[in-house]
C-alpha positions as CSV (number, residue, x, y, z in Angstrom):
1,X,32.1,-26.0,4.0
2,X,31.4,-27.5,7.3
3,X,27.7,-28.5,8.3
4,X,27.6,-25.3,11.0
5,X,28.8,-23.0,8.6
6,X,26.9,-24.4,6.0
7,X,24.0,-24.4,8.1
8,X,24.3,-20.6,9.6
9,X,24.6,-20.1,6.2
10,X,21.2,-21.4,5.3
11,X,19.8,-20.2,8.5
12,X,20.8,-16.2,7.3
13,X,19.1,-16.4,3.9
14,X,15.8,-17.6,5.7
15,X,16.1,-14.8,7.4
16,X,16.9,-12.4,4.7
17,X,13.8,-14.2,2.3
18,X,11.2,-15.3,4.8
19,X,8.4,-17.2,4.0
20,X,5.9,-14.3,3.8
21,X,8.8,-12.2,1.5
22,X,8.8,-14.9,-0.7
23,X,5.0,-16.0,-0.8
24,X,4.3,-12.3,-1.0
25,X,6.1,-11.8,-4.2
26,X,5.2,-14.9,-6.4
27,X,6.7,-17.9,-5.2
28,X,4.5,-20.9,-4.5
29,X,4.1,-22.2,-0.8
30,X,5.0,-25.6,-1.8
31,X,8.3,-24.4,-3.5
32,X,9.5,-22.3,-0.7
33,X,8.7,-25.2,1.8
34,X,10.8,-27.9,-0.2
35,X,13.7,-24.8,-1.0
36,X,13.9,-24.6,3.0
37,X,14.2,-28.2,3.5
38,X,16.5,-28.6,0.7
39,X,19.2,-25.8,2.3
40,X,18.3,-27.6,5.9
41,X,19.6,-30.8,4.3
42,X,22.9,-29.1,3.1
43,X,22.4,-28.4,-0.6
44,X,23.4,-24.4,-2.0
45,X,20.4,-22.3,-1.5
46,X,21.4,-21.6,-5.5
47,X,21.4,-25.1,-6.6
48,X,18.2,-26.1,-4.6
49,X,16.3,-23.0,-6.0
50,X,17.4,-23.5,-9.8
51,X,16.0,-27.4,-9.5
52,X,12.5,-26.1,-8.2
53,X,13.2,-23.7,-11.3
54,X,13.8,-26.3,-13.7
55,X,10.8,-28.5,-12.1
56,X,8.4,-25.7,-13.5
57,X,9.6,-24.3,-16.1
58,X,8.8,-28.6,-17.2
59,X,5.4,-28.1,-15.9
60,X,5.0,-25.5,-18.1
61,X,6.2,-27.3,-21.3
62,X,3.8,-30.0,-20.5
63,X,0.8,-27.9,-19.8
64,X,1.8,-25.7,-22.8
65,X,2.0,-29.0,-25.4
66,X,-1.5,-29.8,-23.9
67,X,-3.1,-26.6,-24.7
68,X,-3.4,-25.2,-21.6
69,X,-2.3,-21.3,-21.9
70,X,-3.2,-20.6,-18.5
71,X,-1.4,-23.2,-16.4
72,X,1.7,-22.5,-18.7
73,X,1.3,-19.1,-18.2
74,X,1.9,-19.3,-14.0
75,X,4.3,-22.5,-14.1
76,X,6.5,-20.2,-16.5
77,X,5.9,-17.4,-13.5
78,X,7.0,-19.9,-10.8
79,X,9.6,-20.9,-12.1
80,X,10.8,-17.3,-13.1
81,X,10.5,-16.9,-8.9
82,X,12.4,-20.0,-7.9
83,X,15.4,-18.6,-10.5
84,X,14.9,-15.0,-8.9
85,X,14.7,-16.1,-5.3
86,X,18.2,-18.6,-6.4
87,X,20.2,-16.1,-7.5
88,X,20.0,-13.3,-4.9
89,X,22.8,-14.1,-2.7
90,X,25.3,-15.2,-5.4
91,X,27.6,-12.3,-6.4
92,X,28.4,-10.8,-9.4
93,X,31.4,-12.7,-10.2
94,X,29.7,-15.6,-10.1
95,X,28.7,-17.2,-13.5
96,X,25.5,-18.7,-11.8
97,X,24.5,-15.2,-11.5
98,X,23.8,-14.2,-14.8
99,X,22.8,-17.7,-15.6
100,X,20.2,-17.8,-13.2
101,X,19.1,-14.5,-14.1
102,X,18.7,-15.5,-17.8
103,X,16.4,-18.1,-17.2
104,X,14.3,-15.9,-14.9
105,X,13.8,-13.4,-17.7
106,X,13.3,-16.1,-20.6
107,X,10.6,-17.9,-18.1
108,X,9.1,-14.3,-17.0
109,X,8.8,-13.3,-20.9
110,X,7.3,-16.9,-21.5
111,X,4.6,-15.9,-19.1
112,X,4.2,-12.5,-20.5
113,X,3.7,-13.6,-24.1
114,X,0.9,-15.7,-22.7
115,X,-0.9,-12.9,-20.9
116,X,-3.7,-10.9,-22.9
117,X,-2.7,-8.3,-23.9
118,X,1.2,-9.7,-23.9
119,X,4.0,-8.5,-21.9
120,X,6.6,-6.1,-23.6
121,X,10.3,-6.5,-22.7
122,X,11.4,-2.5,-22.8
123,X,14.7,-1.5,-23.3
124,X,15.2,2.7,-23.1
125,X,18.7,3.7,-24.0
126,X,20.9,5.1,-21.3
127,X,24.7,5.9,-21.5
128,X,26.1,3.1,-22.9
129,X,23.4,0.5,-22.3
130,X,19.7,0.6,-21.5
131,X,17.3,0.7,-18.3
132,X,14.8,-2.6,-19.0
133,X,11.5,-3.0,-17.8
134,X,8.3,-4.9,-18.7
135,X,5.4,-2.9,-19.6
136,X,2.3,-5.0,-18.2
137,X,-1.7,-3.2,-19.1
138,X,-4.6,-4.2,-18.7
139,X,-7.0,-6.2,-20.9
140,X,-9.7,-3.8,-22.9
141,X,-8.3,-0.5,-21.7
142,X,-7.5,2.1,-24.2
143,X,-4.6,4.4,-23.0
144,X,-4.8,3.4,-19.5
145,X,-2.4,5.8,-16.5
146,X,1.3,3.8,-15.5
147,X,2.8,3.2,-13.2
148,X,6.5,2.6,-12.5
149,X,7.4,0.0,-9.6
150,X,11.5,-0.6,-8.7
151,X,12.9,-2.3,-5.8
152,X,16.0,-1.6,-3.6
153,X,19.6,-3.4,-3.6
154,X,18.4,-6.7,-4.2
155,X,14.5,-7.0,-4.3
156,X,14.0,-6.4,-7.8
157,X,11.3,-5.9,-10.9
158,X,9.4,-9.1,-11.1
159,X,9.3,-9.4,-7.6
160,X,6.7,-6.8,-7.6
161,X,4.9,-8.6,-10.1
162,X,2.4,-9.9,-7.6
163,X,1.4,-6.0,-6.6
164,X,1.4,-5.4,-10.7
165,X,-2.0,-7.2,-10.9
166,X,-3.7,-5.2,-8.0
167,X,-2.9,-2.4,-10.2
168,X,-4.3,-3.9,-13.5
169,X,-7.4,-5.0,-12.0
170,X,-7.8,-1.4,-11.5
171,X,-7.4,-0.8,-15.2
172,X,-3.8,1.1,-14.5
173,X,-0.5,-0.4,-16.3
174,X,2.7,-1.1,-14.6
175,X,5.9,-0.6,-15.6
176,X,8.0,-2.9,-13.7
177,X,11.6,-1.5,-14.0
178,X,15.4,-2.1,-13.1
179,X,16.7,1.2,-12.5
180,X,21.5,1.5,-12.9
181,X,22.3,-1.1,-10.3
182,X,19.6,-3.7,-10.3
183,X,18.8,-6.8,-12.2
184,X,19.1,-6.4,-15.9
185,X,20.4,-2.9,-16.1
186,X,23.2,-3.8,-13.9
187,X,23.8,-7.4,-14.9
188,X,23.2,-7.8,-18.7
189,X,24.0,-3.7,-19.4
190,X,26.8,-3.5,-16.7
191,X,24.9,0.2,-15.5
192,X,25.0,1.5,-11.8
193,X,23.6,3.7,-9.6
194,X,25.9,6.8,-9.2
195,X,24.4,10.7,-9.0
196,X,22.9,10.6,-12.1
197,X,20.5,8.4,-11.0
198,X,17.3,10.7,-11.4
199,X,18.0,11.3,-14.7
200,X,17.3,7.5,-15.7
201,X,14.0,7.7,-13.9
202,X,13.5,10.9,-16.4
203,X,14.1,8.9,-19.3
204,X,11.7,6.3,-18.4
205,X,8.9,8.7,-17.6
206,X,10.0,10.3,-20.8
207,X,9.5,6.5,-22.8
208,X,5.9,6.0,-21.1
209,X,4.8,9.8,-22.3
210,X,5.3,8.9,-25.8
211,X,3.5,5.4,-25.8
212,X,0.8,6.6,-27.1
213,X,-1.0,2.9,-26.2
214,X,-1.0,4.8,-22.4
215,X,-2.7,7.8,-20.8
216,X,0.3,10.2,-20.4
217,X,-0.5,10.3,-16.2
218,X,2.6,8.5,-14.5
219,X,3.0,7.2,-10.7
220,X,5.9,5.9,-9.1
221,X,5.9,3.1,-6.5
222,X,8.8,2.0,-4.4
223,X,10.0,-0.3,-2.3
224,X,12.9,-0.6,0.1
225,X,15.7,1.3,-1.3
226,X,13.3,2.0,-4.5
227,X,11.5,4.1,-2.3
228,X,14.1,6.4,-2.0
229,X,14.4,6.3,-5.8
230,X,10.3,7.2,-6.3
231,X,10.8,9.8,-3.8
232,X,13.8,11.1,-5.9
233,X,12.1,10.8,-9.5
234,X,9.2,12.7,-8.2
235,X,11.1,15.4,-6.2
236,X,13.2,15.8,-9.1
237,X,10.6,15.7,-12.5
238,X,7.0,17.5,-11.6
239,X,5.5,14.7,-14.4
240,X,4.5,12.5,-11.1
241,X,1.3,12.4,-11.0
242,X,1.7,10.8,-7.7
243,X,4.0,8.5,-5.5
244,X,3.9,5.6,-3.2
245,X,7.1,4.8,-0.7
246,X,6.9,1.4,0.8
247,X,9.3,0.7,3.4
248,X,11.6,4.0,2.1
249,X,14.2,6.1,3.8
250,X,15.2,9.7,3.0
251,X,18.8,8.2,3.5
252,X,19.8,4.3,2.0
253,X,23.3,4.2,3.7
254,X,21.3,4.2,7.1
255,X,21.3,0.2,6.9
256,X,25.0,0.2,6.9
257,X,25.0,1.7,10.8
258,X,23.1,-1.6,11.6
259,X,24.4,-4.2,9.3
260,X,27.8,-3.7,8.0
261,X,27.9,-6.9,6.1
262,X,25.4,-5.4,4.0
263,X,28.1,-3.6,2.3
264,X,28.6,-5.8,-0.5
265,X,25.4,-5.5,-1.9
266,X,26.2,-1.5,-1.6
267,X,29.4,-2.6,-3.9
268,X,27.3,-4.7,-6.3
269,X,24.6,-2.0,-6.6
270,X,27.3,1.0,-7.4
271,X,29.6,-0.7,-9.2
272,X,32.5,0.3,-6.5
273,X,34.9,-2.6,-5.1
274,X,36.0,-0.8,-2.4
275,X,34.2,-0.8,0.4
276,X,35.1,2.4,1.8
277,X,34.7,4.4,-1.4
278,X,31.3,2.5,-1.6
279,X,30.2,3.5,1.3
280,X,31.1,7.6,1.0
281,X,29.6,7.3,-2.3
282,X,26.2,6.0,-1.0
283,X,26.0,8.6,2.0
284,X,25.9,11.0,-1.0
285,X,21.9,9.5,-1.5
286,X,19.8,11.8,0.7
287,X,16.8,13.3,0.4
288,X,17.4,16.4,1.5
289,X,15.0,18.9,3.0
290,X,15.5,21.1,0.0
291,X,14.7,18.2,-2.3
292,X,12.0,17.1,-0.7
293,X,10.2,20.9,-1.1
294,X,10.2,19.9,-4.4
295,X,8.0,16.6,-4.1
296,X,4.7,18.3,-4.0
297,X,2.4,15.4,-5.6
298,X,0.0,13.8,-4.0
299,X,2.1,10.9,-1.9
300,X,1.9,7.8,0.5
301,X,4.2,6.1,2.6
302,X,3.5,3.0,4.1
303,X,6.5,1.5,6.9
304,X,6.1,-0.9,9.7
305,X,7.3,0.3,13.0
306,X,10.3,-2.5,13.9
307,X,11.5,-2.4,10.7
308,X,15.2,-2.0,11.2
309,X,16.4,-1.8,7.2
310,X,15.2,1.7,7.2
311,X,13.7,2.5,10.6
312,X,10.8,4.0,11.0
313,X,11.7,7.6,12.3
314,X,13.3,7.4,8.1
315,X,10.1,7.0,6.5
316,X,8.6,10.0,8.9
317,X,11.3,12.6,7.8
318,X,10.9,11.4,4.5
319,X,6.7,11.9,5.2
320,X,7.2,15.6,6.6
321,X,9.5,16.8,4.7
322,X,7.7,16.7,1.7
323,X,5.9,19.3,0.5
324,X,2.8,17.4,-1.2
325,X,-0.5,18.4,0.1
326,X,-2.1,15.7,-0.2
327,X,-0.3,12.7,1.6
328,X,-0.9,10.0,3.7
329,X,1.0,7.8,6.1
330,X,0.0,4.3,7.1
331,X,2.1,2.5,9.8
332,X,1.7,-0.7,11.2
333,X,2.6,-2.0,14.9
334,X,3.8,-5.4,13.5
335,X,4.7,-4.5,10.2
336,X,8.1,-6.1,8.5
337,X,10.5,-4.6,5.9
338,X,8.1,-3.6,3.1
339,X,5.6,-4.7,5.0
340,X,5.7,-8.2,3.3
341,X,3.5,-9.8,6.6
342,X,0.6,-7.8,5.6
343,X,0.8,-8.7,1.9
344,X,-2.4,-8.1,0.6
345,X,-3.9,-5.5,2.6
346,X,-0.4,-3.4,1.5
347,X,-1.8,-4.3,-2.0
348,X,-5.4,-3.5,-1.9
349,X,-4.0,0.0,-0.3
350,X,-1.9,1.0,-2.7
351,X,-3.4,0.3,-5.7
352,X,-6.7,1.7,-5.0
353,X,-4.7,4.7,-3.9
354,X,-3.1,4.8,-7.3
355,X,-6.3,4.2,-9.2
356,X,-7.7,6.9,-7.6
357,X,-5.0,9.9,-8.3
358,X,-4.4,8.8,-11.7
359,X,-7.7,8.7,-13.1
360,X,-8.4,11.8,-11.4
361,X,-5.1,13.4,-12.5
């Protein structure tokens, strides 16, 4: 690759996993400043984020074989990030892919088995695979509310691990899922996202009712193109208790009309090579005004006004159109894509939003 093509190339996935996207969702300062550097220099943004991987998943040996449970515990979570953040831009075909993804899982589970109580690794049937998920709850709470968190086309599970703990310090679980198309599901199960879609969701609500270690009261929380999926799951299965859309649309295929590139993640995410066919398939993924009569829980949206993933005037169908009475809409003036520049305050909102409906539910 020649050094301009190698460095617009490094210049594009700054701008698709900016500092305060990756910061945000559980990658150290330190590591995002040296993975910059590294891609600036001319190394693959896959190679330089799989050595920062390596790098911690060593600290965490280390502090482990010194008997320090709690340092292990977040180098095993930083490292899981530096594999996560790696592997996002390589395709499917592309061994490094899965490999990458394997060590984020075995250095996420690491983490979870060190957490009190542990982490379990859920796999809930489905066609011919299984949706996974990690069920995280909090310490000292018998049969605490859940709720489920997904991302979009590429921002997936444990990158809303970060968020997860807002919600346990509110003594609610999280249920951190892939849904058919994303992460585990799609890469280790080989499941996508086609119409059926809703009915996955179903079956996980269905998998959290009958833990009987949780409450039987179940949110949904998502992000990006996962916001159209919570917005989906609760128009299409009254056992929401309540939903939060972060940086949503009533429409995915809308960030096609403004980046056509895009498409290949489209591809990945259905499981359709051609582009065309990919593209008519995901235009079939609206929330409709009929469908959204049927989301009547209690619901909040949160968007930032220049987003231009899903714009704006997306989020504000999707917030009229339902039917729920009680519902709220926050929207800020500078706010990014899922709102990743306002980090913590997006947090704080959210889960005490959350902690509120479900223990009232």
């Amino acid at each position: 690759m020649t050094e301009p093509a190698w460095r617009a190339e490094a210049e594009a996935h700054k701008r698709a996993m900016p500092l305060q996207r990756l910061t945000g969702n559980g990658m150290d300062y330190a590591d995002v400043v040296d993975l910059y550097a590294r891609v600036d220099a001319g190394q693959s943004w896959a190679e330089a984020a799989a050595e920062l991987g390596a790098i911690n998943g060593q600290r965490a040996a280390v502090a482990l074989s010194r008997g320090y449970t709690k340092s292990a515990r977040q180098w095993h979570l930083l490292s899981s990030a530096c594999y996560r953040v790696g592997q996002v831009p390589l395709p499917d075909n592309d061994p490094r892919k899965l490999a990458m993804y394997r060590l984020l899982i075995e250095h996420f589970g690491r983490a979870g088995a060190l957490s009190e109580p542990a982490v379990d690794h859920v796999e809930i049937p489905y066609r011919d695979g299984a949706v996974c998920g990690w069920l995280l709850r909090p310490p000292d709470v018998p049969a605490p509310p859940v709720v489920i968190v997904t991302g979009g086309f590429d921002g997936w599970r444990e990158e809303y691990h970060v968020g997860a703990q807002y919600l346990l310090e509110r003594n609610v679980a999280v249920f951190l899922v892939d849904g058919p198309g994303q992460g585990e599901t799609r890469l280790v199960q080989g499941l996508y996202m086609d119409s059926d879609v809703a009915q996955a969701y179903s079956l996980v609500i269905d998998h959290l009712l009958d833990d009987r270690r949780l409450a039987g009261t179940v949110g949904i929380w998502g992000n990006s193109m996962g916001g159209y999926l919570a917005a989906l799951a609760a128009a299409t299965d009254d056992r929401v208790a309540a939903c939060c859309v972060n940086g949503g649309t009533v429409r995915p295929a809308e960030i096609l009309d403004r980046y056509r590139r895009f498409i290949t993640k489209i591809t990945a995410v259905t499981g359709i090579d051609d582009p065309v066919n990919a593209r008519e398939a995901m235009e079939e993924f609206r929330l409709t005004p009929a469908l959204l009569e049927n989301l009547t829980c209690p619901l909040l949206v949160l968007h930032g006004t220049p987003d231009q993933v899903f714009l704006i005037e997306s989020a504000r169908a999707l917030y009229d159109g339902a039917a729920s009475v009680d519902k709220r809409f926050d929207e800020w003036a500078d706010g990014d894509h899922c709102l990743y520049n306002h980090s913590h305050e997006k947090h704080v909102i959210v889960a005490d939003w959350f902690a509120d409906r479900l223990y009232d539910a």
